[in-house]
N, C-alpha and C positions, 0 to 999 in steps of 0.2 A: 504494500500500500504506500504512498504517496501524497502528499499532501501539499500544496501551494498555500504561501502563505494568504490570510482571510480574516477581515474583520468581523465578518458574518461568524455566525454559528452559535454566540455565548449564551449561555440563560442565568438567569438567578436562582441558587440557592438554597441560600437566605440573603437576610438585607446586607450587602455589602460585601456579598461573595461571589461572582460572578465567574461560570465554568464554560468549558470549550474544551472540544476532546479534539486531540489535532488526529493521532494515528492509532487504531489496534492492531491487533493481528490476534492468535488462539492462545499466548501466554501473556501478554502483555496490553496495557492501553497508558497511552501516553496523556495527561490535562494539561491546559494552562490555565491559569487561576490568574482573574484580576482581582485584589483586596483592598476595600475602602479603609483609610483609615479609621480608626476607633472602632470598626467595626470588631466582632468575636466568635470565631467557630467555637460553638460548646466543645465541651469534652463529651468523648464519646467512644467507640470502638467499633470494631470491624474483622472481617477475617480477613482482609487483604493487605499482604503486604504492600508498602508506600515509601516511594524513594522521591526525593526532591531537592530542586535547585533554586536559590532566590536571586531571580534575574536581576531586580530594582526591587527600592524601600527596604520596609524592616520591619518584623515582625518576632513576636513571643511565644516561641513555642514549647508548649507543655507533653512531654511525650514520658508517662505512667506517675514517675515522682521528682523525674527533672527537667529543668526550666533552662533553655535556649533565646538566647536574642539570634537571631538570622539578618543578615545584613549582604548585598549582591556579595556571589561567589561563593556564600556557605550553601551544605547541603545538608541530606539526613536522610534515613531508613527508619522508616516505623514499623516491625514487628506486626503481623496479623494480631490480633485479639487484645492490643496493647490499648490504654486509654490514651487519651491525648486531646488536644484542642490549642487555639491560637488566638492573641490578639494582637490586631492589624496598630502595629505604630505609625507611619504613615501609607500612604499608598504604594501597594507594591502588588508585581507580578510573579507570579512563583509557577515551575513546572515542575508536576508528580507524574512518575509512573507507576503503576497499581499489577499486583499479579496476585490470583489471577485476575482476568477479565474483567473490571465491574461495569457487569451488563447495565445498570441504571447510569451508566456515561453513555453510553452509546448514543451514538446519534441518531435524532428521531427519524431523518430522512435516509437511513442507512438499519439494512438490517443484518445481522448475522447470521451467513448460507452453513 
């Protein structure tokens, strides 16, 4: 799969998290994440493992009992089943990729054969 870059695609969320899934394939999906500032992903979990890169801004993140400032060129791996959440310190763009698959990214206009 292939992707050209596109301002089209993102949806919200929640307030002040806005997602775009650029590429999958059958073990992987790749997001990019726009985050408002102030905004806050609860904490939460998941069974998918979650790697990410913080392109621009800066954000706090919380992954099980420790605490991250992410600033461009930091990354991270979040553990399936691990708790975690995030507040947005100013506006920034961040990209996760997720294994396996999470089918609730997929694109609506796209289905998986």
């Amino acid at each position: 799969m292939f992707e050209k870059k596109s301002h089209r695609g993102y949806r919200t969320l929640i307030d002040g998290i806005d997602m775009k899934t650029l590429v999958y394939g059958d073990k992987t999906l790749m997001a990019k994440f726009a985050l408002a500032k102030d905004s806050v992903l609860p904490r939460h979990a998941h069974r998918y493992e979650q790697t990410g890169y913080c392109l621009s801004g800066q954000l706090r993140l919380f992954i099980g009992e420790d605490t991250f400032d992410a600033n461009p060129g930091d990354s991270w791996c979040i553990p399936g089943d691990i708790d975690h959440g995030a507040e947005i310190m100013e506006d920034a763009i961040i990209i996760e990729v997720f294994s396996p698959v999470r089918e609730d990214y997929l694109p609506e206009d796209r289905s998986r054969k």
